[in-house]
TIGU-545074 format. One record per residue (C-alpha): x, y, z. Coordinates in steps of 0.5 Angstrom, whole numbers, plus 2048, in hexadecimal, padded with zeros to 3 digits. Each point is the difference from the previous one (the first is absolute). Layout:
# TIGU-545074
+-----+-----+-----+
|  px |  py |  pz |
+-----+-----+-----+
|   X |   Y |   Z |
...
+-----+-----+-----+
//
This chain:
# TIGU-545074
+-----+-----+-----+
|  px |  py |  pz |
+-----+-----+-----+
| 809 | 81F | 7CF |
| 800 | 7FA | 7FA |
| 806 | 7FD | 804 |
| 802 | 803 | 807 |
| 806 | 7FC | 804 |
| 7FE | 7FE | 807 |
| 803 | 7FF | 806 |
| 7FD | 7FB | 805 |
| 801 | 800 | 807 |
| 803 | 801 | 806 |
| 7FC | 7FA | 803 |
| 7FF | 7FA | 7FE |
| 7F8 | 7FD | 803 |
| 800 | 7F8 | 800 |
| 804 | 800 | 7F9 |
| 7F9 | 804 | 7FC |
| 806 | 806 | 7FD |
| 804 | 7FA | 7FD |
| 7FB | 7FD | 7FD |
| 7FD | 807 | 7FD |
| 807 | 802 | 7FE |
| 7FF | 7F9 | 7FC |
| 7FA | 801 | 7FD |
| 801 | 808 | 7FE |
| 806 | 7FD | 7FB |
| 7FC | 7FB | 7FD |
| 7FB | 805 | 7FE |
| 806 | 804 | 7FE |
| 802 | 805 | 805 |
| 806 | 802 | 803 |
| 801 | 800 | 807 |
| 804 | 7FE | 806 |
| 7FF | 7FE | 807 |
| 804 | 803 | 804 |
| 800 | 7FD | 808 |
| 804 | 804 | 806 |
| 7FE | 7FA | 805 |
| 801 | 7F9 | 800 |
| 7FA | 7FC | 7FF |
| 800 | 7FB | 805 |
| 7FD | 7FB | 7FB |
| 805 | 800 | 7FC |
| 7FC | 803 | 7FA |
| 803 | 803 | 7FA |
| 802 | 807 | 7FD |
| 805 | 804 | 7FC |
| 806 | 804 | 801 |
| 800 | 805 | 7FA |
| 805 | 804 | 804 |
| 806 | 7FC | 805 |
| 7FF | 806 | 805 |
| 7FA | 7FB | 802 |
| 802 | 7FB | 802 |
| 804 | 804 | 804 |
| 7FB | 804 | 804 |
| 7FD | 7F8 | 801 |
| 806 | 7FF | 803 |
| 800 | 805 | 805 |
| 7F9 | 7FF | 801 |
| 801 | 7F9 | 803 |
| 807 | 802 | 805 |
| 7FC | 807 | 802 |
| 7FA | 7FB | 801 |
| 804 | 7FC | 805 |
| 803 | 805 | 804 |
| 7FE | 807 | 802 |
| 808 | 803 | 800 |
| 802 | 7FE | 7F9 |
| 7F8 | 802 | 7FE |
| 803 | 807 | 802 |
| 807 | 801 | 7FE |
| 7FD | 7FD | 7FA |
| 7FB | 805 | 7FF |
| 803 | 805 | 7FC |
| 803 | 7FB | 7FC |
| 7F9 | 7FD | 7FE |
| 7FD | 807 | 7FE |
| 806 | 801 | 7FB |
| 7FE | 7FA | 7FD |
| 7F9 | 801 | 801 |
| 800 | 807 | 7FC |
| 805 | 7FD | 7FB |
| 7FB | 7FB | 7FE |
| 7FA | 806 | 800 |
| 804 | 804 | 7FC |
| 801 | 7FA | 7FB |
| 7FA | 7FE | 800 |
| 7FC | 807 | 800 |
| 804 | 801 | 7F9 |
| 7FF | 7F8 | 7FD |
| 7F8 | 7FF | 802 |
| 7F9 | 803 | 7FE |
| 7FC | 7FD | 804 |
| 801 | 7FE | 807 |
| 7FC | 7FA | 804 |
| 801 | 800 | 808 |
| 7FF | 7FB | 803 |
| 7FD | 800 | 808 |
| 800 | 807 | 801 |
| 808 | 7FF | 7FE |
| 806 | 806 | 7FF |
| 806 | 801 | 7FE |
| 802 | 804 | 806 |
| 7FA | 7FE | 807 |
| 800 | 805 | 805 |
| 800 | 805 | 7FA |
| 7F9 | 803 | 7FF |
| 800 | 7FD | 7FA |
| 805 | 805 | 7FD |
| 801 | 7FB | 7FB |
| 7F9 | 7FF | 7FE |
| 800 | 808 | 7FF |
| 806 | 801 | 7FC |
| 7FE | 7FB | 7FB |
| 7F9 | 803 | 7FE |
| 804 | 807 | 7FF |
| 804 | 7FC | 7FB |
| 7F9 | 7FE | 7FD |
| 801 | 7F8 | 802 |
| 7F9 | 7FB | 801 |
| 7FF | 7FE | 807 |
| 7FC | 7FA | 802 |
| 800 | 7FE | 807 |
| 7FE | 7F8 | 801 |
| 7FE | 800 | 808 |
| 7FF | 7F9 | 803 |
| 7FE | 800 | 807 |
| 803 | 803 | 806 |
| 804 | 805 | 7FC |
| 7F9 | 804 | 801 |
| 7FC | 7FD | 803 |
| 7FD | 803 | 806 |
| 805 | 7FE | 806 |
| 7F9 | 7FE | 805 |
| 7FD | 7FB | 7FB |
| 808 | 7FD | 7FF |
| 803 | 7FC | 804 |
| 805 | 805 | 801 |
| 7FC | 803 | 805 |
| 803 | 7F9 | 804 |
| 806 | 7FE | 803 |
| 804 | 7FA | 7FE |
| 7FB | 7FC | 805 |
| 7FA | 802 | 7FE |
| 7FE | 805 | 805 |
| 7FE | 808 | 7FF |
| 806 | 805 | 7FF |
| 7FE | 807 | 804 |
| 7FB | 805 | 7FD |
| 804 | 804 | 800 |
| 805 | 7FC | 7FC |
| 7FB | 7FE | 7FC |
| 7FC | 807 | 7FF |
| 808 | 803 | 7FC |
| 800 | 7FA | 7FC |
| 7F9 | 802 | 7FE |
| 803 | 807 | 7FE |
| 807 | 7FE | 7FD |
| 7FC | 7FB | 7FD |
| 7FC | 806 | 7FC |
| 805 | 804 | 800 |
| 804 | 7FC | 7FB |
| 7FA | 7FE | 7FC |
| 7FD | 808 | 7FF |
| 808 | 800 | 7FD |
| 7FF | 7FB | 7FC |
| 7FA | 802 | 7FD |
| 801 | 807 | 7FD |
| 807 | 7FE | 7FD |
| 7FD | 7FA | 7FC |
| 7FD | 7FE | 7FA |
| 7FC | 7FA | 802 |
| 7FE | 7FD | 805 |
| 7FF | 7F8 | 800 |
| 7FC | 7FD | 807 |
| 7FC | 7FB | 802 |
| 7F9 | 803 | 804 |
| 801 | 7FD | 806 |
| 806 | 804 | 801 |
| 7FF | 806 | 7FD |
| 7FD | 804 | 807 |
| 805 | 805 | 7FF |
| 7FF | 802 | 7F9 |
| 7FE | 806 | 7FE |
| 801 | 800 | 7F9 |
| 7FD | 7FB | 7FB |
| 803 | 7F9 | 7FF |
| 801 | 7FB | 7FC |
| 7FC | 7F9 | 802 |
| 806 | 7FB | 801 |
| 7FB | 7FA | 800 |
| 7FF | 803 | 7F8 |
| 807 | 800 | 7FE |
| 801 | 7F8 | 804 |
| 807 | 7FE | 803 |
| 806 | 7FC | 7FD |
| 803 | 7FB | 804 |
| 806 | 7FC | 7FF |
| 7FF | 7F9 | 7FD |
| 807 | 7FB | 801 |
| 805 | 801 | 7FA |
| 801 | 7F8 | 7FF |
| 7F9 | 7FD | 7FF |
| 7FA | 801 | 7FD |
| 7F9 | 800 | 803 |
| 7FC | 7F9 | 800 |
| 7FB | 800 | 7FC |
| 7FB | 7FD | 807 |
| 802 | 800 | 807 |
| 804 | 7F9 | 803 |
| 7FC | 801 | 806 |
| 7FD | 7F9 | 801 |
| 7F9 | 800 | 803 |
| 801 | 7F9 | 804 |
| 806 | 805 | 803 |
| 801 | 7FF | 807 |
| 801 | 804 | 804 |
| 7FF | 806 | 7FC |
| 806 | 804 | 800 |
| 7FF | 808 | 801 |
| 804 | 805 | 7FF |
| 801 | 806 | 804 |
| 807 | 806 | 7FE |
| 7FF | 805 | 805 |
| 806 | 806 | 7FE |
| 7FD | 802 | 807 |
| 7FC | 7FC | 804 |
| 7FE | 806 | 804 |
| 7FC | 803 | 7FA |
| 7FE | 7FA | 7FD |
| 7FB | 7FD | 806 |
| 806 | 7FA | 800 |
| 7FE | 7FE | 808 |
| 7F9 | 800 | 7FF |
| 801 | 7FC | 7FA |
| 804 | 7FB | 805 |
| 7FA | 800 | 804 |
| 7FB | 7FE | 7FA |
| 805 | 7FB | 7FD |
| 800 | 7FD | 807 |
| 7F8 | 800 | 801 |
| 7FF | 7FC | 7F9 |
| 805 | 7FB | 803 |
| 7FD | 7FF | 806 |
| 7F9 | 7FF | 7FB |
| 803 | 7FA | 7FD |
| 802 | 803 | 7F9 |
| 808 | 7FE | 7FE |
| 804 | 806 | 7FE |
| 807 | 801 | 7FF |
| 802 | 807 | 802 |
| 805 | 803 | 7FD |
| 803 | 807 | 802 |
| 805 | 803 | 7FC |
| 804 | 808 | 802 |
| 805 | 803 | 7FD |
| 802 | 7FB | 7FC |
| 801 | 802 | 7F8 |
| 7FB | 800 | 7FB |
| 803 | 7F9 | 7FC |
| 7FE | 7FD | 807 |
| 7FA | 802 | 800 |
| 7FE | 7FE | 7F9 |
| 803 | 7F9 | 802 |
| 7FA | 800 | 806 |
| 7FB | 803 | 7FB |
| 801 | 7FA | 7FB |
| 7FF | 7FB | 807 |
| 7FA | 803 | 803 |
| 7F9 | 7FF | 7FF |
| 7FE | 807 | 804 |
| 803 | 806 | 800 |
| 7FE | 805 | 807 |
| 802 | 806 | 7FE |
| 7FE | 804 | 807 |
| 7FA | 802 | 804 |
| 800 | 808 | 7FE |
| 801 | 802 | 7FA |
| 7FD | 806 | 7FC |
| 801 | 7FD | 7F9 |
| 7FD | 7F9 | 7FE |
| 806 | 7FE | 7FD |
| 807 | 802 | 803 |
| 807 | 7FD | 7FD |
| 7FF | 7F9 | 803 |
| 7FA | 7FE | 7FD |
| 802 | 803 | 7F9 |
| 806 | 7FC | 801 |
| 7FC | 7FA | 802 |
| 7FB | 800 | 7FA |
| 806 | 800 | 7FC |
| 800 | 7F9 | 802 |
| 7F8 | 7FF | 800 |
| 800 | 800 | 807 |
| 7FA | 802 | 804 |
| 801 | 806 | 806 |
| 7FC | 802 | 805 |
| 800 | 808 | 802 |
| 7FD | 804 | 806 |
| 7FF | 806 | 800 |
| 7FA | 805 | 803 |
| 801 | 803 | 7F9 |
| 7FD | 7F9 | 7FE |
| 7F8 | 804 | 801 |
| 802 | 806 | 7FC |
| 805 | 7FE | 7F9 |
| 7FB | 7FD | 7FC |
| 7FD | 809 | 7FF |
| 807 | 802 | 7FF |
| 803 | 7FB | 7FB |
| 7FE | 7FE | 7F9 |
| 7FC | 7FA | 7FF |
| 804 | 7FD | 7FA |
| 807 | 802 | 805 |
| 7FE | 7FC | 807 |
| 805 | 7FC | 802 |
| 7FE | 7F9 | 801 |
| 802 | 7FE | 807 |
| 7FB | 7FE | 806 |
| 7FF | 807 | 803 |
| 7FD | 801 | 807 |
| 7FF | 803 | 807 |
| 806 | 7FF | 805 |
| 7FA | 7FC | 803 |
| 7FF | 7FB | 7FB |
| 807 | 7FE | 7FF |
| 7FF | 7F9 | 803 |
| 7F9 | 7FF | 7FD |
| 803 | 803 | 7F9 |
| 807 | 7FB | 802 |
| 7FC | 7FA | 801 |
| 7FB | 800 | 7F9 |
| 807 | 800 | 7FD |
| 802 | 7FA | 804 |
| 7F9 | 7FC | 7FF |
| 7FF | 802 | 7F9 |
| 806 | 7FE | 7FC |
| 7FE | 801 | 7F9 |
| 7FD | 807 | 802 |
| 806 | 803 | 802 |
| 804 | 7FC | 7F9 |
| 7FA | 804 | 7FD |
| 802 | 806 | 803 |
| 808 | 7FE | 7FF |
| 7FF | 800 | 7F9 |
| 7FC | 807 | 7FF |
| 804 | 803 | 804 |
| 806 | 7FE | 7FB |
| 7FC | 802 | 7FA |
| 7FF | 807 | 803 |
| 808 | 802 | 802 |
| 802 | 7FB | 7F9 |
| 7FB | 806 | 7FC |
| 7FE | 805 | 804 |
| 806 | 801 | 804 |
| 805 | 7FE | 7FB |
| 806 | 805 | 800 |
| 7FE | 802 | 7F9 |
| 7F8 | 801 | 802 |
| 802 | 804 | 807 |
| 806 | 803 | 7FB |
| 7FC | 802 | 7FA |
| 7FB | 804 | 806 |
| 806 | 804 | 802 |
| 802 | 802 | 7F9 |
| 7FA | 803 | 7FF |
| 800 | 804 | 806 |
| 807 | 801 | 7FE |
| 7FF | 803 | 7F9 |
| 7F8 | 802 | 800 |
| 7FE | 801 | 808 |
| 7FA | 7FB | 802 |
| 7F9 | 801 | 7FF |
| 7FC | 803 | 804 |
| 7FD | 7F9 | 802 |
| 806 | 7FE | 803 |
| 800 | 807 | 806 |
| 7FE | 7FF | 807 |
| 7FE | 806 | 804 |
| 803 | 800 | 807 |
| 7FA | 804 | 803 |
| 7FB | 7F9 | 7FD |
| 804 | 7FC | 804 |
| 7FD | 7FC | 806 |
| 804 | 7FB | 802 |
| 804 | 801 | 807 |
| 801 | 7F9 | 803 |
| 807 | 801 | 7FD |
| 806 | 7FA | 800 |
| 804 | 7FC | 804 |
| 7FC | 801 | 806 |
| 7FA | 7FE | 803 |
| 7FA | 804 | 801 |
| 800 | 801 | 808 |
| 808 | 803 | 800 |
| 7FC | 805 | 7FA |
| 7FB | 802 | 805 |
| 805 | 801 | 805 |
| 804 | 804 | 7FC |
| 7FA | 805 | 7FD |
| 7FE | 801 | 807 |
| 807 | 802 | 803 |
| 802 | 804 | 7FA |
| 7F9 | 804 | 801 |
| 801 | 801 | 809 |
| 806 | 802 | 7FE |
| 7FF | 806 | 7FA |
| 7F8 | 800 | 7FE |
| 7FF | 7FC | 7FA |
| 805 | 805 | 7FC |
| 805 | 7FB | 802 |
| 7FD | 7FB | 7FB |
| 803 | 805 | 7FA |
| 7FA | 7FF | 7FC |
| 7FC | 807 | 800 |
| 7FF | 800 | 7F9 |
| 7FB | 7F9 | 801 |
| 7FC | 802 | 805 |
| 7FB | 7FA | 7FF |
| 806 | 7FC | 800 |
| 802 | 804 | 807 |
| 7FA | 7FD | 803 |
| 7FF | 7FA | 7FE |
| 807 | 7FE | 804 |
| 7FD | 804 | 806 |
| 7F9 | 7FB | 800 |
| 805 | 7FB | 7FE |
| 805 | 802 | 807 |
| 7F9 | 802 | 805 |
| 7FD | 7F9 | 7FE |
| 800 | 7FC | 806 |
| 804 | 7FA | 800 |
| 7FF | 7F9 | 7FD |
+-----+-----+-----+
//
């Protein structure tokens, strides 16, 4: 395959699949990024066909109200099954974002129907698409509190389900491994292939950071896309305990809001508090925010683990730390301003060069063209991190020890990683801290 066409879509992750899109034409490829759903971000995509717009369109009245989602269905499959036809006979290699298809609630048939038309699948996962439901904040109510085991234990199961289907249908699979618990294949290490981000269109990055170090108060950045998952109430509660210590601090908080906004934040603050459990070091807003050189604290239980799990030449440089740290981690920020416009500077080095589109594109290609080297696998049955994201770790255990009252440790669905099996077992009989 010397020049394959590709299809990019139907998910759009914080504008990482533009950017990709960009890159791979540079290299020379020809692709298209074809989005069914809105970004509420405002990221980019292309139309190659006008019955895309069209399926977007009905996506944003059917999302408003249940009726006109219903009447309208049959209209949208139509579409839907319009565009896979056309897509089906115009690309060779289809790159599906977020476990994403042409037709959900499917089985996947679309997956199925292009492997026997001889296409390549890759499948980028990025988080809850397959992560576990009981190490996710979907195992939470909107409030925060546990939804019912029972309720929990069929995600569980929906949840593998969906991925089992994926799994035999396509080529590659590209996961990070703090996520990848429910894989049974192998799986490329998505920390090798890096992430693209989205840089502002009409600037250019400065070459050292504005931030003064005589600056007061500190400005410090938090944008939440969900405040649940992100920890926002408890990093509240650190920004308030700093205050009360004497430290000045401008606050700001930012949800919702386009991604032009953002930026326009980003070039004002000194430092970046991305979130307070994460499973990766650096997420969209960080990389967005060494773009302009500016520090971030992260916080994450994979904070003890990421450094086995990543290349040393490709670890992210970001103030990386235990949930528990994060006031200790926020305030060394505060107190050492030239540490963290050395860190600022680092990490903009890093997404300008081992993050730019045509480094994390050129990656790609060559998964695309020539497949990855061995080196760059990951084996489910290796992995041993089980804290998960966007929850904190009492809610896990919870949720380990009711699946388990409830239908043994098979409820886990990991029968094929006994060790991983009893490690969440020890993990849920621990007393509690």
């Amino acid at each position: 395959m010397t020049n394959p066409r590709i299809f990019i879509g139907l998910e759009e992750i914080a504008g990482n699949y533009m950017s990709l899109a960009r890159g791979l034409r540079q290299l020379g490829m020809v692709c298209d990024l074809v989005l069914f759903y809105q970004h509420p971000f405002e990221y980019g995509h292309d139309d190659p066909i006008p019955l895309v717009s069209w399926i977007r369109q009905i996506g944003r009245v059917g999302g408003r109200r249940r009726l006109a989602r219903l009447l309208l269905l049959p209209v949208n499959v139509a579409l839907r099954s319009v565009v896979f036809l056309w897509a089906a006979l115009r690309y060779d290699v289809f790159i599906f974002a977020f476990a994403s298809s042409f037709f959900p609630g499917a089985f996947y048939l679309d997956y199925l129907l292009l492997r026997l038309l001889g296409k390549r699948i890759i499948c980028r996962f990025h988080g809850d698409d397959v992560r576990p439901p009981f190490v996710s904040a979907r195992s939470l109510t909107k409030d925060g509190t546990p939804i019912p085991p029972n309720s929990c234990l069929a995600l569980t199961r929906r949840q593998k389900r969906k991925l089992r289907r994926i799994e035999r249908y396509a080529s590659i699979l590209i996961n990070t491994p703090p996520q990848g618990l429910f894989h049974e294949k192998a799986f490329i290490n998505a920390f090798v292939l890096g992430r693209t981000f989205t840089p502002p269109s009409t600037t250019s990055p400065p070459m050292i950071s504005p931030d003064s170090p005589n600056r007061r108060p500190v400005r410090i950045l938090h944008c939440p896309s969900n405040p649940l998952v992100k920890g926002t109430v408890l990093i509240r509660n650190v920004i308030d305990e700093l205050k009360l210590e004497g430290h000045e601090i401008e606050f700001i908080e930012l949800s919702g809001v386009s991604n032009d906004r953002v930026h326009q934040e980003l070039r004002r603050c000194d430092i970046v508090l991305d979130q307070l459990f994460a499973d990766l070091p650096m997420g969209a807003l960080p990389a967005e925010a060494a773009y302009w050189a500016k520090p971030s604290v992260v916080a994450g239980y994979y904070a003890t683990t990421f450094q086995t799990e990543i290349p040393a030449d490709l670890v992210p440089p970001v103030s990386f730390c235990d949930p528990a740290e994060t006031k200790a981690r926020l305030r060394q920020m505060i107190l050492e301003p030239e540490r963290r416009r050395d860190l600022g500077r680092r990490a903009q080095e890093f997404v300008m060069t081992e993050w730019s589109v045509r480094a994390v594109a050129a990656r790609w290609r060559r998964v695309i063209l020539d497949g990855a080297p061995a080196e760059w696998y990951c084996h489910p049955r290796s992995l041993t991190y089980i804290y998960g994201a966007g929850i904190a770790k009492q809610h896990i255990k919870a949720n380990v020890r009711a699946l388990v009252q409830l239908a043994g440790a098979g409820a886990l669905c990991l029968d094929d990683k006994p060790e991983l099996v009893q490690r969440f077992l020890d993990f849920a009989s621990a007393s509690d801290d």
